[in-house]
Jmol script that loads the backbone (N, CA, C; Angstrom):
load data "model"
ATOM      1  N   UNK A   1      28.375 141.739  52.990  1.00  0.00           N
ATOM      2  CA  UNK A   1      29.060 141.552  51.725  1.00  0.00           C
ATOM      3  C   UNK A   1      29.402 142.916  51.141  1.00  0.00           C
ATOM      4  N   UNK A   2      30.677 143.142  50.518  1.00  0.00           N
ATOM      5  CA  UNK A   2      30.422 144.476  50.217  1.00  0.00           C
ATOM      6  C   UNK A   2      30.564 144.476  48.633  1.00  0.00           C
ATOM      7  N   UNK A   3      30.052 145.393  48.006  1.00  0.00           N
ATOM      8  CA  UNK A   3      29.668 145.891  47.051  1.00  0.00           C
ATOM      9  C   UNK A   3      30.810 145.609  45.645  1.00  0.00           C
ATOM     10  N   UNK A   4      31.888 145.522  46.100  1.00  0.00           N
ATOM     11  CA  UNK A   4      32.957 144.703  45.283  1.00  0.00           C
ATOM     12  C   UNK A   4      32.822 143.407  44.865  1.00  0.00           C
ATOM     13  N   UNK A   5      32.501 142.901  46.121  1.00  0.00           N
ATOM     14  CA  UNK A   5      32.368 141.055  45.875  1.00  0.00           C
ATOM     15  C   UNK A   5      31.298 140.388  45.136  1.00  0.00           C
ATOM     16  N   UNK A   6      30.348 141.336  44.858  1.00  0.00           N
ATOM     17  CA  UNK A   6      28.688 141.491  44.256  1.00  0.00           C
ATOM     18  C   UNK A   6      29.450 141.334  42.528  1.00  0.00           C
ATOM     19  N   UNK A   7      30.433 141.780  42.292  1.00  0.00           N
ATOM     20  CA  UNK A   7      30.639 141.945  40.710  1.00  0.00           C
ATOM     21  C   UNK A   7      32.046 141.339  40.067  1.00  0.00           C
ATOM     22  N   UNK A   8      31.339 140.240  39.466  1.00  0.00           N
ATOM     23  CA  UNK A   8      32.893 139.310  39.030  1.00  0.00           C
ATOM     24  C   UNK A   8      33.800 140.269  38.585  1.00  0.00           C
ATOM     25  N   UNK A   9      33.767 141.142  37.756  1.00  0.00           N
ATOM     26  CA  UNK A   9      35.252 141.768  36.986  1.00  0.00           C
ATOM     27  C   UNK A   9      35.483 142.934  37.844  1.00  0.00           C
ATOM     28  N   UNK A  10      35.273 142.787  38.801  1.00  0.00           N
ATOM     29  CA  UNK A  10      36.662 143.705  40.261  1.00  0.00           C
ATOM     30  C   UNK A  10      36.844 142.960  41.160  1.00  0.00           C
ATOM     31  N   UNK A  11      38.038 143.718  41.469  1.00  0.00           N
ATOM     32  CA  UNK A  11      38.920 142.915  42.033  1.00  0.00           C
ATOM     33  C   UNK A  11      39.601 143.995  43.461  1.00  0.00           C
ATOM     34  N   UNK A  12      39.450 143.647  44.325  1.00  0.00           N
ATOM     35  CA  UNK A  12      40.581 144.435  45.792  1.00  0.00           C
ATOM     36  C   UNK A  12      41.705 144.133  45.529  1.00  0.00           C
ATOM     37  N   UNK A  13      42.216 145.302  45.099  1.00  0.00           N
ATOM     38  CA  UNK A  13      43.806 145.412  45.093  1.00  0.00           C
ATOM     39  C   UNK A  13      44.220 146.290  46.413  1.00  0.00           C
ATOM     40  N   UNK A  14      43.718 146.917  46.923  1.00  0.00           N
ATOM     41  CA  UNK A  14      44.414 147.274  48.591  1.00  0.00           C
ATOM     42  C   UNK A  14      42.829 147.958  49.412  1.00  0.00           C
ATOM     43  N   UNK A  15      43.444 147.870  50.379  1.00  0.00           N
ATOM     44  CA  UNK A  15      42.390 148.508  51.620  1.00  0.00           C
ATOM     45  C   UNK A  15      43.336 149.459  52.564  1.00  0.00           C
ATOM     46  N   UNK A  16      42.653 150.688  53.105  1.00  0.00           N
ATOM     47  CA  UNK A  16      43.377 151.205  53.952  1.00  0.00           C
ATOM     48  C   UNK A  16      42.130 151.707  55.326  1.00  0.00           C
ATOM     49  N   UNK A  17      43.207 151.430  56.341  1.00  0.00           N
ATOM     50  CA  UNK A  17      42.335 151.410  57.603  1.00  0.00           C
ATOM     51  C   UNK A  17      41.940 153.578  57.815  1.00  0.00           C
ATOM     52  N   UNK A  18      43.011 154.017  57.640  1.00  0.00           N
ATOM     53  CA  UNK A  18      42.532 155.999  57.579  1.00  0.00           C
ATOM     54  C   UNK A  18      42.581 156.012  56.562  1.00  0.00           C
ATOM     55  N   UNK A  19      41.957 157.612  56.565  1.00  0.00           N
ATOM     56  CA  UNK A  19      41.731 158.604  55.368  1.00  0.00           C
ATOM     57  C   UNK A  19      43.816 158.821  54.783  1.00  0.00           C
ATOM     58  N   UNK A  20      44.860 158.894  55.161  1.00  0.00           N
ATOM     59  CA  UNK A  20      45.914 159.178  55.398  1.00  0.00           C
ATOM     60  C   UNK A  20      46.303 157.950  54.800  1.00  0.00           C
ATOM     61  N   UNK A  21      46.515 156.616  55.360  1.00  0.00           N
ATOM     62  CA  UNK A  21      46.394 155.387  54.741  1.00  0.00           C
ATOM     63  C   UNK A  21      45.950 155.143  53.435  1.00  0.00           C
ATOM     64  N   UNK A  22      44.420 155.155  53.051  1.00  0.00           N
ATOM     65  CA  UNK A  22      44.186 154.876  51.837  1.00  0.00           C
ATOM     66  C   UNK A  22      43.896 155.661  50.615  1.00  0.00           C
ATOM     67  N   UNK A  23      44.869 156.969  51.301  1.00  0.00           N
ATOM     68  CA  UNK A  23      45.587 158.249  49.901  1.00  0.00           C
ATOM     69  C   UNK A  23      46.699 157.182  49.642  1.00  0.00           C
ATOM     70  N   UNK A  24      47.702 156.638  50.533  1.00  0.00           N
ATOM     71  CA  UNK A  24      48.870 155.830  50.588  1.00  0.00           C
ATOM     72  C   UNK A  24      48.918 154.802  49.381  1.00  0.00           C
ATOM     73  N   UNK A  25      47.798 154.024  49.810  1.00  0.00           N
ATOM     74  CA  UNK A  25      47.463 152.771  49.029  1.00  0.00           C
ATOM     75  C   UNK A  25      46.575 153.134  47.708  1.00  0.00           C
ATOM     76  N   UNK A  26      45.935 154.228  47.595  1.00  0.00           N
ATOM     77  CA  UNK A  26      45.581 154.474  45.708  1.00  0.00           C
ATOM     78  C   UNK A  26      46.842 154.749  45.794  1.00  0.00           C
ATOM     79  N   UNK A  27      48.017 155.579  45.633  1.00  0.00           N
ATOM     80  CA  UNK A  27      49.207 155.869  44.903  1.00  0.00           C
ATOM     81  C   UNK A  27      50.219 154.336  45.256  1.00  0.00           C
ATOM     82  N   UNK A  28      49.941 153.640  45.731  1.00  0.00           N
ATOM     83  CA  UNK A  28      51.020 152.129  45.659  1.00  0.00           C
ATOM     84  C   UNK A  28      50.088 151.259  44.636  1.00  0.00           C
ATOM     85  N   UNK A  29      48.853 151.651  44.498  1.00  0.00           N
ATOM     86  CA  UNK A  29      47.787 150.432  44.115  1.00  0.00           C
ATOM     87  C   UNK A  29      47.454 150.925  42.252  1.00  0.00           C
ATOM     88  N   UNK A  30      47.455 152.565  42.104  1.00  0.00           N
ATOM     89  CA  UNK A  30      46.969 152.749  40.914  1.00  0.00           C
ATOM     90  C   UNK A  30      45.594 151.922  40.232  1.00  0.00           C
ATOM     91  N   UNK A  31      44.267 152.163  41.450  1.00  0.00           N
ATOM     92  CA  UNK A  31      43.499 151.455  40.567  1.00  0.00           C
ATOM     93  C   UNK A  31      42.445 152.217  39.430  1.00  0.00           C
ATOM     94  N   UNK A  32      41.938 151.562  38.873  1.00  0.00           N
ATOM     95  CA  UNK A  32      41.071 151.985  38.057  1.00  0.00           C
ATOM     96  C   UNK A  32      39.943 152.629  38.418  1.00  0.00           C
ATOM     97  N   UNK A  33      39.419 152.643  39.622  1.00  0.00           N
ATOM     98  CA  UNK A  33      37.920 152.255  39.977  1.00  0.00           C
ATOM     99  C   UNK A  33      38.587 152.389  41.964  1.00  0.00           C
ATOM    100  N   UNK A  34      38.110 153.708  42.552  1.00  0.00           N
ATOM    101  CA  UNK A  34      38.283 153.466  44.148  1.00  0.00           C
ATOM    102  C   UNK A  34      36.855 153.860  44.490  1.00  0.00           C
ATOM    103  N   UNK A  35      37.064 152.936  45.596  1.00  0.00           N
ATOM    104  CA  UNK A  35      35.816 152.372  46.745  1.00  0.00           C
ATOM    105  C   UNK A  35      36.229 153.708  47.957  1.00  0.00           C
ATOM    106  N   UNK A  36      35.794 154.277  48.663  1.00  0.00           N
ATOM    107  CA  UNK A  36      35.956 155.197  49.419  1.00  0.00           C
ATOM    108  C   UNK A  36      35.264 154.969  50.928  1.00  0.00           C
ATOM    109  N   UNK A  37      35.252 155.029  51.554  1.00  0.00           N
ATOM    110  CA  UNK A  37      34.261 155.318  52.732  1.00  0.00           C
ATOM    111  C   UNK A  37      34.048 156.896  52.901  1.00  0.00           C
ATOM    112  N   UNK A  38      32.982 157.088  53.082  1.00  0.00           N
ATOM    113  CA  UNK A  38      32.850 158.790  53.978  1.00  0.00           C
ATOM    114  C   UNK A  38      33.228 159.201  55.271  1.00  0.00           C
ATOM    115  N   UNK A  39      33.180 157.810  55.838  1.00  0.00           N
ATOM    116  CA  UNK A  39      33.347 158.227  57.529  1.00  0.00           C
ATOM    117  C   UNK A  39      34.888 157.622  57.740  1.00  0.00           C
ATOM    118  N   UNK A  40      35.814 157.751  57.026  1.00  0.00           N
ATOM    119  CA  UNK A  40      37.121 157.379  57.738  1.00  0.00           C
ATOM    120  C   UNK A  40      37.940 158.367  58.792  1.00  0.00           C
ATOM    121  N   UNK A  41      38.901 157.725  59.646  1.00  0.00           N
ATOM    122  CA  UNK A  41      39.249 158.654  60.283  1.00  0.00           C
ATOM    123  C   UNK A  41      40.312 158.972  59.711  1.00  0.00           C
ATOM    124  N   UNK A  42      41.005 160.106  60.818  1.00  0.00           N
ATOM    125  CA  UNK A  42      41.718 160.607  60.149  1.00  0.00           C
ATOM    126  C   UNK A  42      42.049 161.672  58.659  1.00  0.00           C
ATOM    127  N   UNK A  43      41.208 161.601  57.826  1.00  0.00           N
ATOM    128  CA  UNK A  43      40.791 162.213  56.800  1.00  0.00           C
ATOM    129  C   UNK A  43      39.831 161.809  55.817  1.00  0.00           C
ATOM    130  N   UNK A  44      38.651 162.782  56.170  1.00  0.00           N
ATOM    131  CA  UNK A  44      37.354 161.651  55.327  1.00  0.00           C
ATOM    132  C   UNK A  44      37.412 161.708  54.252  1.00  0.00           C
ATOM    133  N   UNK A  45      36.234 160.878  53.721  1.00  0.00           N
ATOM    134  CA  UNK A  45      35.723 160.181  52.382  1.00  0.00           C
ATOM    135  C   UNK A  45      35.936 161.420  51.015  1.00  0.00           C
ATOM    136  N   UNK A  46      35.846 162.485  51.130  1.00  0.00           N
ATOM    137  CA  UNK A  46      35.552 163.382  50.319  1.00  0.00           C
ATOM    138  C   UNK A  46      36.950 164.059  50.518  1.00  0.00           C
ATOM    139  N   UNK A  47      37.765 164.077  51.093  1.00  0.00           N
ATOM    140  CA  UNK A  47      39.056 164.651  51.590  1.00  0.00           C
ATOM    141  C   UNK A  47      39.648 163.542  50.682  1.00  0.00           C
ATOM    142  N   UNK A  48      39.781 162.465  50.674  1.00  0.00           N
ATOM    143  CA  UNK A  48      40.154 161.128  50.297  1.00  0.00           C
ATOM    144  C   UNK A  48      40.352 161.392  48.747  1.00  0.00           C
ATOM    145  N   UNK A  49      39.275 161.367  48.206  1.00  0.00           N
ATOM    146  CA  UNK A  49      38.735 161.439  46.959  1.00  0.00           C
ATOM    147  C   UNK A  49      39.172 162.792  45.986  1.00  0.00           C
ATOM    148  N   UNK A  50      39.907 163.841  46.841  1.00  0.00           N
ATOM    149  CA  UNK A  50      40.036 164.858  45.981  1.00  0.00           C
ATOM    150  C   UNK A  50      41.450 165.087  45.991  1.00  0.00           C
ATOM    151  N   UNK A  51      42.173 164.261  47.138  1.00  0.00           N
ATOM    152  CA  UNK A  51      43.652 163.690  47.080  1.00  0.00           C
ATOM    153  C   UNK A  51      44.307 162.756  46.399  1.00  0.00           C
ATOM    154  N   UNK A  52      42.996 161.772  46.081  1.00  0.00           N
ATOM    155  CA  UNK A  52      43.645 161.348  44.858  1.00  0.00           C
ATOM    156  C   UNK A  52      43.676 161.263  43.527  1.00  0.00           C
ATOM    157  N   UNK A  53      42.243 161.969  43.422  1.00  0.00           N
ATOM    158  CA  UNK A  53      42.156 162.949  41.860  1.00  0.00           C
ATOM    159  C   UNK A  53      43.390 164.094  41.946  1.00  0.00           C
ATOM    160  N   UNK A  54      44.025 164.505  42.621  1.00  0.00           N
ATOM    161  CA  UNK A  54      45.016 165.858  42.471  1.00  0.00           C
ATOM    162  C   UNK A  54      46.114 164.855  42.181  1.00  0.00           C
ATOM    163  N   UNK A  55      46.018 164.015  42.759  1.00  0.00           N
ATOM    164  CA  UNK A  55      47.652 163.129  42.460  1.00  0.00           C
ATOM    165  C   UNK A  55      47.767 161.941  41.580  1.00  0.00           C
ATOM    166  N   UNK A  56      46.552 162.342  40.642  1.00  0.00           N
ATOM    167  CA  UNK A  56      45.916 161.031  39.590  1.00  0.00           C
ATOM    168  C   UNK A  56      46.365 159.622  40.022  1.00  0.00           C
ATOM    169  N   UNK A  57      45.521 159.331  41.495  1.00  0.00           N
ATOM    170  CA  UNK A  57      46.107 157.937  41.836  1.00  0.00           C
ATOM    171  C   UNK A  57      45.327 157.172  41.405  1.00  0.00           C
ATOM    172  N   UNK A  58      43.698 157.752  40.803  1.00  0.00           N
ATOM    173  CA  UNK A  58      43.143 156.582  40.328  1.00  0.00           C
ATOM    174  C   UNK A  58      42.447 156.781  38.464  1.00  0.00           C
ATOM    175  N   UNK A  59      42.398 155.722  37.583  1.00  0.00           N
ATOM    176  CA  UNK A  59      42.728 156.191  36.456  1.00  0.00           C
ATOM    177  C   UNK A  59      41.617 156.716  36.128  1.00  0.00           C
ATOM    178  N   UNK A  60      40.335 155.778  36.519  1.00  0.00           N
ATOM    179  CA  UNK A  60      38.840 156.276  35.456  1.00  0.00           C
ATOM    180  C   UNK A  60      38.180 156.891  36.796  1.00  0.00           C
ATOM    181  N   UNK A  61      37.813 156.501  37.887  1.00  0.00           N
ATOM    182  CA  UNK A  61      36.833 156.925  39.136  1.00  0.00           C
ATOM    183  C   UNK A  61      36.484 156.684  40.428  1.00  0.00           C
ATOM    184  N   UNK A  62      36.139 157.297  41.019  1.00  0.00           N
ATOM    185  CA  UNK A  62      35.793 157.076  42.469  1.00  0.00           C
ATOM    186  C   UNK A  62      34.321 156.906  43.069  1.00  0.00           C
ATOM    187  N   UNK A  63      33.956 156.044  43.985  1.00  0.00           N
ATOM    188  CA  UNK A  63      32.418 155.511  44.523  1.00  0.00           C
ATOM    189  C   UNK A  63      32.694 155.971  45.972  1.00  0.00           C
ATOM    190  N   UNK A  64      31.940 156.733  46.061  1.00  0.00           N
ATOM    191  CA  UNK A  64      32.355 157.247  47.718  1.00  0.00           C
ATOM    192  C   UNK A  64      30.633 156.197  48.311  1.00  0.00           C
ATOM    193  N   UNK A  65      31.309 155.734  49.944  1.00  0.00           N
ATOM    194  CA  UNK A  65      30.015 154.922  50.186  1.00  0.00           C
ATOM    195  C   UNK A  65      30.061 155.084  51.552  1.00  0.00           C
ATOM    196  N   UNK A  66      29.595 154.747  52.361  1.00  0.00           N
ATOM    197  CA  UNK A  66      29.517 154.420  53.709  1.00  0.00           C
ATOM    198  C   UNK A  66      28.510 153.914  54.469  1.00  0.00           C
TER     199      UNK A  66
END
end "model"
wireframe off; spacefill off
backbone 0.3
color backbone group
C-alpha cells in the first residue's frame, strides 16, 4: 500500500516511471505535496526534488521515500 492511499485528503494526480519523467509530470501536474522515490533511474530522488523546487513545480513540498 503506499503511503498516499493511507490518507483520505490526497490524491495521485500523476506518476512517473524516471527521474526525467517525473520532473515532466510535477510541471504538467503542479501538485501541492510530491512523493519522490530516491532510487529512480535515470535521475534520482534528490536530483528530482531540486528540479522541481528550481522550476516551482510543486507549491508547498516534497517527501522523498524509497
Amino acid at each position: 500500500m503506499m503511503l498516499v492511499d493511507r490518507q483520505p485528503d490526497l490524491q495521485v494526480v500523476a506518476e512517473g516511471e524516471t527521474g526525467p519523467d517525473a520532473v515532466a509530470r510535477f510541471l504538467e501536474a503542479r501538485p501541492d505535496l510530491g512523493v519522490i522515490d530516491l532510487l529512480l533511474p535515470g535521475l534520482d530522488g534528490a536530483a528530482v526534488a531540486e528540479a522541481t523546487r528550481a522550476l516551482a513545480a510543486i507549491k508547498r513540498g516534497i517527501v522523498a521515500a524509497s
